[in-house]
C-alpha positions, -999 to +999 in steps of 0.1 A: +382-652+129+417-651+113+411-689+101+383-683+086+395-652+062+420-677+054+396-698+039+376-678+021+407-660+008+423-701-004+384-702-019+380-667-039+419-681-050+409-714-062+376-698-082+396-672-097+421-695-108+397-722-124+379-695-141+412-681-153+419-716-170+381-720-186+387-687-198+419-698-211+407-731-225+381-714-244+398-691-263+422-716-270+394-740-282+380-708-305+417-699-319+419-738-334+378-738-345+387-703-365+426-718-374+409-748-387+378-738-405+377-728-443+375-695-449+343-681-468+352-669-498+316-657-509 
């Protein structure tokens, strides 16, 4: 029993970290997109 909240504790910790680094990734990728876009001066 104790093994196997073990591994779905390593599991909920190995989503939540690669969803913490998309997360990260993407507002890194939208920071450049609006640092590198030209402004709209209409």
């Amino acid at each position: 029993m104790m093994k196997k909240l073990l591994v779905v504790a390593g599991v909920i910790g190995a989503v939540a970290l690669v969803a913490k680094k998309v997360k990260a990734s993407n507002d890194e990728r939208a920071l450049w997109h609006e640092a590198t876009t030209a402004p709209d001066l209409r």
